[in-house]
C-alpha positions as a LaTeX table, in Angstrom:
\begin{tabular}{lrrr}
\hline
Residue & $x$ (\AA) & $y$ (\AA) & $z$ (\AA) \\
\hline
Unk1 & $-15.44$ & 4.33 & $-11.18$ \\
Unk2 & $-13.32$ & 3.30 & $-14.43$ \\
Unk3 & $-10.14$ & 6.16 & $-14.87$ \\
Unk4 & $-10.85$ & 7.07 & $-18.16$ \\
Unk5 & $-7.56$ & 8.37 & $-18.91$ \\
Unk6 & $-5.47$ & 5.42 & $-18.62$ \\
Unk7 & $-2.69$ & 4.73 & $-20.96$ \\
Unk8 & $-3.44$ & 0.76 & $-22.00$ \\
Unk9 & $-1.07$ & $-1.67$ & $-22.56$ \\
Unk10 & 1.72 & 0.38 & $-24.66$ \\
Unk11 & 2.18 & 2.80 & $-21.11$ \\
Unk12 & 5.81 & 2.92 & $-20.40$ \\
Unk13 & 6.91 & 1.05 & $-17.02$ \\
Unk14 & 8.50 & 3.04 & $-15.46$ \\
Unk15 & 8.97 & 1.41 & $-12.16$ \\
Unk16 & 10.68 & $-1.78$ & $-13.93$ \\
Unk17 & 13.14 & 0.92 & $-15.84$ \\
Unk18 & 13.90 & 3.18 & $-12.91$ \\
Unk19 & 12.87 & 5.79 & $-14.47$ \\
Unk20 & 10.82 & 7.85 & $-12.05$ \\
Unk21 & 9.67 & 10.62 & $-14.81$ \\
Unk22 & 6.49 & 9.56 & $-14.63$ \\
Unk23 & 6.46 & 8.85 & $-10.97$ \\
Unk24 & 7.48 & 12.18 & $-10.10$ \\
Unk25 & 4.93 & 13.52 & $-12.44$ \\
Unk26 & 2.38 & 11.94 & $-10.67$ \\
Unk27 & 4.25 & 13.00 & $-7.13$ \\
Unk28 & 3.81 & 16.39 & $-8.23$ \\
Unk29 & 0.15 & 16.03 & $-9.62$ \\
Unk30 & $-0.76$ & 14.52 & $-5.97$ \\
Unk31 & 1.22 & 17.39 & $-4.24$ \\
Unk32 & $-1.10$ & 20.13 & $-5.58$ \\
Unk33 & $-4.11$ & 18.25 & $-5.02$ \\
Unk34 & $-3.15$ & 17.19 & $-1.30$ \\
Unk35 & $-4.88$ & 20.04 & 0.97 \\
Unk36 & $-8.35$ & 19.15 & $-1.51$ \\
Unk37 & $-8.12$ & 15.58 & $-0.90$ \\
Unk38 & $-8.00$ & 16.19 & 2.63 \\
Unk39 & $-11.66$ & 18.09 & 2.33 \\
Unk40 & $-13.11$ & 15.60 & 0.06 \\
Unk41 & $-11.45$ & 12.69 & 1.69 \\
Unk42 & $-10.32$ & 11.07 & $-1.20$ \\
Unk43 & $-8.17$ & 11.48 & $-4.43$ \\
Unk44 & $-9.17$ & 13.96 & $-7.09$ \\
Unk45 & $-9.41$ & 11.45 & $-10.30$ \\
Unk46 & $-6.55$ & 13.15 & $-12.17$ \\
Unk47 & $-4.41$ & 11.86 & $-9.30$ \\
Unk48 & $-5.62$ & 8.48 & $-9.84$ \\
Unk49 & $-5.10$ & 8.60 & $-13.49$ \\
Unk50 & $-1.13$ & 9.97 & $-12.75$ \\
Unk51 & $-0.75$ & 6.90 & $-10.13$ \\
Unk52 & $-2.21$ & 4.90 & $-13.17$ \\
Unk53 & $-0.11$ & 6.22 & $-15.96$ \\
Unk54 & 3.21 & 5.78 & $-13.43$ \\
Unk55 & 2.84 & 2.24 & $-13.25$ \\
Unk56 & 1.73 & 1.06 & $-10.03$ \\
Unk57 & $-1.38$ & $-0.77$ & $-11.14$ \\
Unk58 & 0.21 & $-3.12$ & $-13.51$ \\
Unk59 & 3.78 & $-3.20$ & $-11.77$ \\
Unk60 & 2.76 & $-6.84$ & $-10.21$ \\
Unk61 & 0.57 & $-7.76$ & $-12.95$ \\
Unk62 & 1.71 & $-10.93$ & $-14.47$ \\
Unk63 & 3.66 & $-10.49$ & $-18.17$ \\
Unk64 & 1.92 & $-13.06$ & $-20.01$ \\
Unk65 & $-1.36$ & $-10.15$ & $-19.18$ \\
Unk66 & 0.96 & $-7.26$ & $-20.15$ \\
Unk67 & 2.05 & $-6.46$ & $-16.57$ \\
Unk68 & 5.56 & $-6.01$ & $-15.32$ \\
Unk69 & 5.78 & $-8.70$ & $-12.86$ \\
Unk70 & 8.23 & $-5.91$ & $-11.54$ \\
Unk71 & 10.34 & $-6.22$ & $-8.19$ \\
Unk72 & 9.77 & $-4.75$ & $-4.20$ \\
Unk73 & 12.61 & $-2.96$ & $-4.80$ \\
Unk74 & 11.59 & $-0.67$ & $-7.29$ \\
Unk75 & 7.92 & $-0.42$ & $-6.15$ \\
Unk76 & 9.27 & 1.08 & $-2.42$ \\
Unk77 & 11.40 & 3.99 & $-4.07$ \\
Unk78 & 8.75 & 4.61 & $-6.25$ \\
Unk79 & 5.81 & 4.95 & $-3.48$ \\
Unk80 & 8.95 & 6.82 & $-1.51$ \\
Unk81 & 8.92 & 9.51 & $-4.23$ \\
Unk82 & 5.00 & 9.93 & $-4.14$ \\
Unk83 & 5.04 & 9.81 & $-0.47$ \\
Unk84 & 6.92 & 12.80 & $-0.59$ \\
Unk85 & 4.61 & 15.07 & $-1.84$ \\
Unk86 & 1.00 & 13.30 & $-0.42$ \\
Unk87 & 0.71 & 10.49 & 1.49 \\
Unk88 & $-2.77$ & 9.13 & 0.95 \\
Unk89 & $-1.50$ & 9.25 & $-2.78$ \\
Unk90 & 1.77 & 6.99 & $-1.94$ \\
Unk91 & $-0.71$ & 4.82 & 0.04 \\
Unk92 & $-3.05$ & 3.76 & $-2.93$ \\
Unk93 & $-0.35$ & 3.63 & $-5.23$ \\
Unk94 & 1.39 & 1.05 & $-2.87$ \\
Unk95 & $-1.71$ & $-0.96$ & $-2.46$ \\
Unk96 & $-2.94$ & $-1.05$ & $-5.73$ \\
Unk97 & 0.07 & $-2.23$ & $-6.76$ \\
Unk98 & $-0.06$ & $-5.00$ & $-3.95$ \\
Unk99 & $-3.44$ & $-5.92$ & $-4.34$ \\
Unk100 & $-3.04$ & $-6.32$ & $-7.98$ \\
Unk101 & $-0.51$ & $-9.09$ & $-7.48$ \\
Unk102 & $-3.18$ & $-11.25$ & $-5.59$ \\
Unk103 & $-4.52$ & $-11.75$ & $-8.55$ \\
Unk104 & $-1.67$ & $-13.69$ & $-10.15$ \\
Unk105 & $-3.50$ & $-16.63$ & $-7.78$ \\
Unk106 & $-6.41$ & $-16.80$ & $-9.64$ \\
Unk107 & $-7.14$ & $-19.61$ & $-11.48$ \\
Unk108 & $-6.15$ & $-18.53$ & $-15.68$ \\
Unk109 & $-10.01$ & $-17.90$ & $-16.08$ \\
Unk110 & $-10.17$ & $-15.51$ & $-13.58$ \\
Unk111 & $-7.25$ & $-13.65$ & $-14.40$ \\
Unk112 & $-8.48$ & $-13.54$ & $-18.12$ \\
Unk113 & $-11.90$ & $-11.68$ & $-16.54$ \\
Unk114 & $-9.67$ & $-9.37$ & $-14.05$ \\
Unk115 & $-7.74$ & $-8.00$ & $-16.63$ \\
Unk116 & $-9.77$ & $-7.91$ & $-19.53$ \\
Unk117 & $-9.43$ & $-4.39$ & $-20.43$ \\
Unk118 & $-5.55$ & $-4.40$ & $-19.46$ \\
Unk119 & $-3.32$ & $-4.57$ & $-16.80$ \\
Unk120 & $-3.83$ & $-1.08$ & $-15.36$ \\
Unk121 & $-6.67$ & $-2.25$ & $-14.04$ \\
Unk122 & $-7.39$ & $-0.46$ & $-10.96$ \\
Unk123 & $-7.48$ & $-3.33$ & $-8.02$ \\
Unk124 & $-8.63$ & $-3.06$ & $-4.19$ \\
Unk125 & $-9.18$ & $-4.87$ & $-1.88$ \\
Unk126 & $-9.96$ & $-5.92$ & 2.01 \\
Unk127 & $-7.19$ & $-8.21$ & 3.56 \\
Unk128 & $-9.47$ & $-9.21$ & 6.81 \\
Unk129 & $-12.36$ & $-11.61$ & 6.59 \\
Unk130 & $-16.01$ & $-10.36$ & 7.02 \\
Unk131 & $-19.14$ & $-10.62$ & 5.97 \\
Unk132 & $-20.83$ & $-14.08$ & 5.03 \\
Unk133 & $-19.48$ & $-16.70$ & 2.16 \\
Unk134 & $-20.97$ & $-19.98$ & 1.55 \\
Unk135 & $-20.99$ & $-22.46$ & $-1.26$ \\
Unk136 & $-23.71$ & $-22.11$ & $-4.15$ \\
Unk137 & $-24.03$ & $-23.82$ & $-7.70$ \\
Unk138 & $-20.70$ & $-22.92$ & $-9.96$ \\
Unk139 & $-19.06$ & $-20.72$ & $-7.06$ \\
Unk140 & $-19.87$ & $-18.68$ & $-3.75$ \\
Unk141 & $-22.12$ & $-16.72$ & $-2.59$ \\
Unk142 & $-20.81$ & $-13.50$ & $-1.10$ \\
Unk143 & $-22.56$ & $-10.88$ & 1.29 \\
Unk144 & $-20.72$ & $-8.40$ & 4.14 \\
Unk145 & $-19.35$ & $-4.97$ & 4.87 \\
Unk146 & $-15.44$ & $-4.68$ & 4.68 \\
Unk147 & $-14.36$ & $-1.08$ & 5.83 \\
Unk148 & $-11.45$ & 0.89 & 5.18 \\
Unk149 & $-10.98$ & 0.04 & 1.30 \\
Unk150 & $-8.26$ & 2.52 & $-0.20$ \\
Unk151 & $-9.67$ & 3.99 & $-3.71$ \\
Unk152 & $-12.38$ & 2.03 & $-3.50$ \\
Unk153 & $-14.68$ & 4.95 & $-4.99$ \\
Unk154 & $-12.02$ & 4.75 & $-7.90$ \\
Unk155 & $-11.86$ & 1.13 & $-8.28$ \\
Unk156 & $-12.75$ & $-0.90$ & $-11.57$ \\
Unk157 & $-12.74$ & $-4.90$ & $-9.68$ \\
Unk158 & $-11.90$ & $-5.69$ & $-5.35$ \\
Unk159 & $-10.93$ & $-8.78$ & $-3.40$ \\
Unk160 & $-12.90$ & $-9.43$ & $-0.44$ \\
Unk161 & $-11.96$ & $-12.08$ & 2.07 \\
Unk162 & $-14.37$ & $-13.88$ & 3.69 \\
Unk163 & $-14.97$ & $-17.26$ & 5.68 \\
Unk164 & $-17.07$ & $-20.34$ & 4.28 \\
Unk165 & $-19.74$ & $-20.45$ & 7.48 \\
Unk166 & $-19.91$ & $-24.35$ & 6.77 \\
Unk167 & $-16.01$ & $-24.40$ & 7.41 \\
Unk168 & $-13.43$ & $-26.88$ & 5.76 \\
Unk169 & $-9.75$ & $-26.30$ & 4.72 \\
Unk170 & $-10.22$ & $-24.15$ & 2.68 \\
Unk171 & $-12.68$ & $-21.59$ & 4.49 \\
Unk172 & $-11.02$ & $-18.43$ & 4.44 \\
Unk173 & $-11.13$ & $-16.88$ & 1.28 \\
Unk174 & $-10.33$ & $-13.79$ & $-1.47$ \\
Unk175 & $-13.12$ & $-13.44$ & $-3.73$ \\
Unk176 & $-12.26$ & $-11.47$ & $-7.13$ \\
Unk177 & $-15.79$ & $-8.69$ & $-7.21$ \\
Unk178 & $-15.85$ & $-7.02$ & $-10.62$ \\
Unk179 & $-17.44$ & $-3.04$ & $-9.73$ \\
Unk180 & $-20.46$ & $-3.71$ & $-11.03$ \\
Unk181 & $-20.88$ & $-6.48$ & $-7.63$ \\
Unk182 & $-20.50$ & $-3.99$ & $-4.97$ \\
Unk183 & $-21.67$ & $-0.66$ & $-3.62$ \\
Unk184 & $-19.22$ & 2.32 & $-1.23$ \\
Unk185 & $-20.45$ & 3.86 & 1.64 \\
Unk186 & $-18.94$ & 6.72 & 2.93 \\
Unk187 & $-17.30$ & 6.11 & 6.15 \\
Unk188 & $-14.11$ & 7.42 & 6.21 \\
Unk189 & $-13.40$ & 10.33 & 8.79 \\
Unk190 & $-10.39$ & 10.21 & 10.20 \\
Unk191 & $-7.47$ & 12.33 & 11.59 \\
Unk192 & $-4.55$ & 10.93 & 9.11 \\
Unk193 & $-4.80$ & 9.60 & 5.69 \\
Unk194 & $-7.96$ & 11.30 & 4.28 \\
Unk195 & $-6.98$ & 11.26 & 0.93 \\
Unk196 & $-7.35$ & 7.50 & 0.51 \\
Unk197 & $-11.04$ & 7.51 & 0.77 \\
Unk198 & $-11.04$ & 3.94 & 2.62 \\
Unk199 & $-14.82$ & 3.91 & 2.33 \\
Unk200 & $-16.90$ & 0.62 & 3.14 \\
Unk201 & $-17.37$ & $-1.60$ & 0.19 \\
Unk202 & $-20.83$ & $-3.40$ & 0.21 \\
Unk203 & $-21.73$ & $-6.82$ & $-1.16$ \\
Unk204 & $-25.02$ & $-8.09$ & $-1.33$ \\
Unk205 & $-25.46$ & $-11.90$ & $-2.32$ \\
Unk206 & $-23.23$ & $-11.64$ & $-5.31$ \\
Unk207 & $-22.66$ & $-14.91$ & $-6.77$ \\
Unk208 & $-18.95$ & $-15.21$ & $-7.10$ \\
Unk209 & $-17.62$ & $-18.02$ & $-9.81$ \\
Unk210 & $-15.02$ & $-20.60$ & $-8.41$ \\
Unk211 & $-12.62$ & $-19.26$ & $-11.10$ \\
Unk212 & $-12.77$ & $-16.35$ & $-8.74$ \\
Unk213 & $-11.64$ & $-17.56$ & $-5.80$ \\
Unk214 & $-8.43$ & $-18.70$ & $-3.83$ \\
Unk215 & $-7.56$ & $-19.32$ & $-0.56$ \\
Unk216 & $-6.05$ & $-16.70$ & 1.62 \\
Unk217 & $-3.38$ & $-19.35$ & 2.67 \\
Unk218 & $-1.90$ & $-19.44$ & $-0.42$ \\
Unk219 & $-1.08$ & $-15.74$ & $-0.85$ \\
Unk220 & $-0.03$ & $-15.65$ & 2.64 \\
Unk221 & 2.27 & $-18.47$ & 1.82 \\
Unk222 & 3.65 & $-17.64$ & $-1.62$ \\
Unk223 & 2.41 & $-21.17$ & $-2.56$ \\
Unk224 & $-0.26$ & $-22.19$ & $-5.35$ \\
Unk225 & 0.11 & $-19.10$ & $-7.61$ \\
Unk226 & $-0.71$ & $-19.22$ & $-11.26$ \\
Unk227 & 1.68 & $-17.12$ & $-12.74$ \\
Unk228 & 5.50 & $-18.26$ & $-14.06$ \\
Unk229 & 6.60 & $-14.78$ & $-12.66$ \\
Unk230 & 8.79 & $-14.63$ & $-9.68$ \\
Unk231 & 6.94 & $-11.88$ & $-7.23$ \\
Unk232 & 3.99 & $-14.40$ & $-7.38$ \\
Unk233 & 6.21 & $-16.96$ & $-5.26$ \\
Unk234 & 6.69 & $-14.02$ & $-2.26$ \\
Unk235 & 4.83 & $-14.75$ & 0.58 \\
Unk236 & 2.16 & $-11.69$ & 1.52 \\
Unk237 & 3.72 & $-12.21$ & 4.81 \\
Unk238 & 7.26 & $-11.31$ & 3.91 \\
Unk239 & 6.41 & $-7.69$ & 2.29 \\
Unk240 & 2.74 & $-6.82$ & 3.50 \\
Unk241 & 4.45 & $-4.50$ & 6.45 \\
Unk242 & 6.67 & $-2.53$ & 3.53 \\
Unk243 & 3.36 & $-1.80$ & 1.45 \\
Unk244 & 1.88 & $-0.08$ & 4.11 \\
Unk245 & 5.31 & 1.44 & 5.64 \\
Unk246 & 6.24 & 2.55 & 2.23 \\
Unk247 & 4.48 & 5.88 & 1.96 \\
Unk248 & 5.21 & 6.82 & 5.47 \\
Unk249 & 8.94 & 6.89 & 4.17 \\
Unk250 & 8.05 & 9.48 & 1.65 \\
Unk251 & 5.96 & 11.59 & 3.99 \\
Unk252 & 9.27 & 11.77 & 6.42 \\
Unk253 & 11.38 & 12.53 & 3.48 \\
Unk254 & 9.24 & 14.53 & 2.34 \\
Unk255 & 9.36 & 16.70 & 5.57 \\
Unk256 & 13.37 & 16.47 & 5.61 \\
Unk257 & 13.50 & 17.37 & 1.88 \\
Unk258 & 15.53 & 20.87 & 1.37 \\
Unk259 & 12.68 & 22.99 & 0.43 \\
Unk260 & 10.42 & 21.81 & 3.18 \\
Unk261 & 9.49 & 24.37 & 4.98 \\
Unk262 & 10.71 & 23.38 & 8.18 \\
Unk263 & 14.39 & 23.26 & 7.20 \\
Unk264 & 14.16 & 26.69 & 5.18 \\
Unk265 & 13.77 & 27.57 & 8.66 \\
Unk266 & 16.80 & 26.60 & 9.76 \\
Unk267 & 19.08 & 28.60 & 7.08 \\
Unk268 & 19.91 & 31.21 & 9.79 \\
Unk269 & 19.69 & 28.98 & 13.36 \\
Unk270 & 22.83 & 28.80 & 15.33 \\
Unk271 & 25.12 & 26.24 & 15.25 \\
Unk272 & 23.94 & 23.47 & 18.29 \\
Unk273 & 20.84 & 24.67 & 18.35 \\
Unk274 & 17.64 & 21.84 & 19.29 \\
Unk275 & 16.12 & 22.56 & 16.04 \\
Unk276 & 19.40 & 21.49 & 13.87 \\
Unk277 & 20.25 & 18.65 & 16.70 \\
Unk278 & 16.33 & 17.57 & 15.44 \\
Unk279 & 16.92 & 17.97 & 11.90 \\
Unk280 & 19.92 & 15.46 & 12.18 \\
Unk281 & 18.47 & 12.83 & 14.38 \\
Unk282 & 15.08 & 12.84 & 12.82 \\
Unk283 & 17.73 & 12.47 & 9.08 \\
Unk284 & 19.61 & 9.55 & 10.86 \\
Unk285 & 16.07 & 8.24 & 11.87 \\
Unk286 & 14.81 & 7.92 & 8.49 \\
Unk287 & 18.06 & 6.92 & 6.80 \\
Unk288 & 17.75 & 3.64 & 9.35 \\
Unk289 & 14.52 & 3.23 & 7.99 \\
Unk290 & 15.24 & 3.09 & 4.79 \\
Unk291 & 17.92 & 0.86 & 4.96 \\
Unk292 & 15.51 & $-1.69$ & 7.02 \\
Unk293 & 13.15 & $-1.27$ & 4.36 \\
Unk294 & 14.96 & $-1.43$ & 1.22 \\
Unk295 & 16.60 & $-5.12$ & 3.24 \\
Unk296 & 12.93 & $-6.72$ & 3.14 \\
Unk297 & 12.36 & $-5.82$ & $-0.51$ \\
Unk298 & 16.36 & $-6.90$ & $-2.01$ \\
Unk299 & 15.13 & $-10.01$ & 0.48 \\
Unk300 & 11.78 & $-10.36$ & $-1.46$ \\
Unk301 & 13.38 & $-9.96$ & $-5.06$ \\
Unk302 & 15.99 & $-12.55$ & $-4.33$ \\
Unk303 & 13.27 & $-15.28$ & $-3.54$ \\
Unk304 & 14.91 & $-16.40$ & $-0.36$ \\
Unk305 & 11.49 & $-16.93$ & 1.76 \\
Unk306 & 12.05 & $-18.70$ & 4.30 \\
Unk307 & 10.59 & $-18.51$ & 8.31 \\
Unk308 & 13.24 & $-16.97$ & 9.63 \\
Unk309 & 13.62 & $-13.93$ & 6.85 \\
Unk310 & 9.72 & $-13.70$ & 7.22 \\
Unk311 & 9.80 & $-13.61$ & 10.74 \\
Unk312 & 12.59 & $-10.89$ & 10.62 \\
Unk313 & 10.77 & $-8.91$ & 7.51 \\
Unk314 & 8.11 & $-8.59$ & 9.76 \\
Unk315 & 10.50 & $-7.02$ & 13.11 \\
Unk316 & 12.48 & $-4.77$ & 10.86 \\
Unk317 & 9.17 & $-2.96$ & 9.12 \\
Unk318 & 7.65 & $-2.49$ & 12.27 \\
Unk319 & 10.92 & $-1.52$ & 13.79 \\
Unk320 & 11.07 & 1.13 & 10.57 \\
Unk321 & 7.68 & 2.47 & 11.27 \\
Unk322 & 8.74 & 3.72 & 14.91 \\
Unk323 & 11.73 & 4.95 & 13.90 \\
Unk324 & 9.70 & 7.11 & 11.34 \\
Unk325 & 7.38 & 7.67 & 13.88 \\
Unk326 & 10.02 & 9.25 & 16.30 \\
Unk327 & 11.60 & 11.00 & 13.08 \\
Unk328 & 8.54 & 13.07 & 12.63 \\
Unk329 & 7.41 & 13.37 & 16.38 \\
Unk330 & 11.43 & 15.32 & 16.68 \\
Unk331 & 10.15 & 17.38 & 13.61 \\
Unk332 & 6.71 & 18.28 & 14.89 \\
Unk333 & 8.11 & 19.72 & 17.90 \\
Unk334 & 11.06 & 21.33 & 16.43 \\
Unk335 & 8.50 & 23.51 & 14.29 \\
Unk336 & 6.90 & 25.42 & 16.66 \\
Unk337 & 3.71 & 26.92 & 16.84 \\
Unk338 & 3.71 & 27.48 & 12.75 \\
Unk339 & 4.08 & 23.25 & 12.32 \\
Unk340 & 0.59 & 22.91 & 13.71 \\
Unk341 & $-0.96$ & 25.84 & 10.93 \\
Unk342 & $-4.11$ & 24.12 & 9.21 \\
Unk343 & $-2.46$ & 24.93 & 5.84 \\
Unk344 & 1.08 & 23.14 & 6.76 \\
Unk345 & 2.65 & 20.26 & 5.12 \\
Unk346 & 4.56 & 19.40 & 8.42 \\
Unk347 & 1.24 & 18.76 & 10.24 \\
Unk348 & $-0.24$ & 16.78 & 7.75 \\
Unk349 & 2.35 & 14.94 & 7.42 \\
Unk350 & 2.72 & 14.11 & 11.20 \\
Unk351 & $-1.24$ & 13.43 & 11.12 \\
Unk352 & $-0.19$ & 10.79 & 8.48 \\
Unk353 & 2.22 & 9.24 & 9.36 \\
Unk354 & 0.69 & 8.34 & 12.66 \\
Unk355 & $-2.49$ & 7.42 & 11.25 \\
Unk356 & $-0.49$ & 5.08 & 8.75 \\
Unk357 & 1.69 & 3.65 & 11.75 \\
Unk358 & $-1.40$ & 2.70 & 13.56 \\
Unk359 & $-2.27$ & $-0.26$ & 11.49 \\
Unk360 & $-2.26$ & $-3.93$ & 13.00 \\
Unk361 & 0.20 & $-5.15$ & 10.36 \\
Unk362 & 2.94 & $-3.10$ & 11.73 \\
Unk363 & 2.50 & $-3.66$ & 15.26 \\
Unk364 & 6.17 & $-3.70$ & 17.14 \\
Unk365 & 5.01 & $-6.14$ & 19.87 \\
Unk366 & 3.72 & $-8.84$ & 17.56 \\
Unk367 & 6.63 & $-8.70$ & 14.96 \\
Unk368 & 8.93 & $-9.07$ & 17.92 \\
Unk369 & 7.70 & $-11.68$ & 19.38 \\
Unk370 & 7.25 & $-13.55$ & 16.09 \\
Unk371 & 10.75 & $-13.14$ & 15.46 \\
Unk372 & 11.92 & $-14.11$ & 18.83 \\
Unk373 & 10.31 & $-17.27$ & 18.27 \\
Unk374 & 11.73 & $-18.07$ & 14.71 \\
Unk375 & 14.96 & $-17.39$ & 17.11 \\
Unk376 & 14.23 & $-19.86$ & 19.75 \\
Unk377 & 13.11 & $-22.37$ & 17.32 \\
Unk378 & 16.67 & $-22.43$ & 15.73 \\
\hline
\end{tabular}
């Protein structure tokens, strides 16, 4: 559904500043709401409409539509500080704003449609192809199921990928689906995550005008955008991994943040003790992270794509997400009996983090051996 609270063109950008005011207004706005979003498996809509007002939506959105066309940098503090207080909040934020930059590919037509009513346009999207595309008079002709959508309950327009079933160069494709086009199911039940209500969007035989389409190669790529701003340029494949690792960042921070509960419970613990020799791994852990992190995004601002940085993007994100992983596996365990409390932030966090570490994208194996080959090929 359209927020109705958003803030239009004249919202401050607040990512592109550094200021993280708003940001951390919206942090705390998710934090309360975290344990509900949970039950109802999505975001309460005045957690959307803080996400909104912070920035994310529009922080890719090209200029010359009243975007930011901001930088990687920027966006993974900013999802950090969400991720903080409520995962499944840092995760929409961070693909919202991701998703929105796919559109800076669209032909100027398109673009003019997607962002008609202004660049905080709430964008989502499936990165997989499914469901059934094949050429019609003036476009495509679009029909499938694409599961786990983030916010797609919340959404006002979503890119669907899907494969031309008569085949061709250019067969695998994003199609731009205003909200009217498409219809959620509710599928999401999971252990991790289930605040970002990644329901099942629906499509049936919507005709989809070329001016609405572009191939998936070309995002992947960084080639063929139709934008003048430079995060167009960034291959999906260099910084995909960070969207997704991004609010997993947050959630460890989170967990390692001073008033957390788990270190108020060290305040009195002896000096050597396993908790404390936890609590400063798990803090070296995440610090690792970080940097890994925050090296793929000054990589991604600079503009200096090329196989080899790709191929290495991709090792050090999945690289980051099991060193997060083992942060808040050391943390888990170091909490006792009152970490695994329905009611505690430590558990869900844990529950998240793994859930969000599970994804294909940031599979170790696969980023290794990519980059072992862009090593060999040298």
């Amino acid at each position: 559904m359209t927020n109705p609270t958003r803030t239009g063109a004249a919202a401050v950008d607040v990512l592109e500043t550094g200021e993280l005011g708003e940001v951390s207004r919206a942090a705390d706005i998710a934090g309360r709401s975290a344990a509900d979003g949970e039950v109802q498996r999505r975001l309460a809509s005045d957690v959307v409409a803080a996400l909104v007002d912070a920035g994310f939506a529009r922080h890719f959105v090209p200029t010359r539509w009243g975007g930011t066309a901001g930088g990687f940098g920027d966006l993974l503090e900013a999802v950090a500080v969400v991720g903080e207080r409520c995962a499944s909040a840092a995760w929409v934020a961070s693909l919202s704003a991701g998703v929105s930059r796919m559109g800076g590919y669209l032909p100027e037509e398109g673009q003019a449609e997607l962002w008609a009513a202004g660049p905080d346009t709430l964008v989502v999207g499936a990165l997989m192809p499914a469901g059934t595309v094949r050429r019609t008079s003036g476009g495509w002709l679009v029909s499938g199921k694409w599961p786990y959508i983030s916010a797609v309950d919340h959404s006002d327009w979503a890119f669907v990928c899907g494969v031309d079933e008569d085949g061709g160069p250019d067969d695998t494709r994003y199609f731009a689906l205003p909200r009217s086009a498409y219809r959620v199911e509710e599928t999401w039940r999971t252990v991790g995550m289930r605040g970002t209500g990644s329901n099942t969007l629906v499509a049936d035989d919507v005709v989809v005008p070329e001016h609405r389409s572009f191939r998936r190669g070309d995002v992947l790529e960084g080639v063929g955008a139709q934008s003048a701003d430079a995060c167009h340029h960034v291959p999906l494949r260099m910084v995909n991994g960070m969207l997704f690792t991004a609010p997993l960042l947050g959630a460890v921070r989170g967990a390692l943040a001073p008033g957390a509960p788990f270190v108020g419970k060290l305040a009195g613990s002896p000096a050597g003790s396993p908790p404390r020799i936890a609590l400063g791994r798990a803090s070296g852990e995440v610090d690792a992270a970080q940097l890994l992190l925050e090296r793929i995004a000054a990589t991604a601002d600079t503009g200096a794509a090329s196989p080899s940085t790709i191929a290495r993007s991709g090792r050090d994100c999945a690289l980051a997400v099991e060193l997060l992983v083992d942060a808040i596996d050391r943390l888990f365990r170091a909490g006792g009996t009152s970490a695994q409390a329905e009611g505690s932030a430590l558990q869900r966090a844990w529950r998240d983090v793994h859930a969000g570490a599970s994804h294909r994208v940031l599979r170790f194996d696969t980023a290794a051996d990519g980059y072992a080959q862009s090593l060999l090929a040298e």
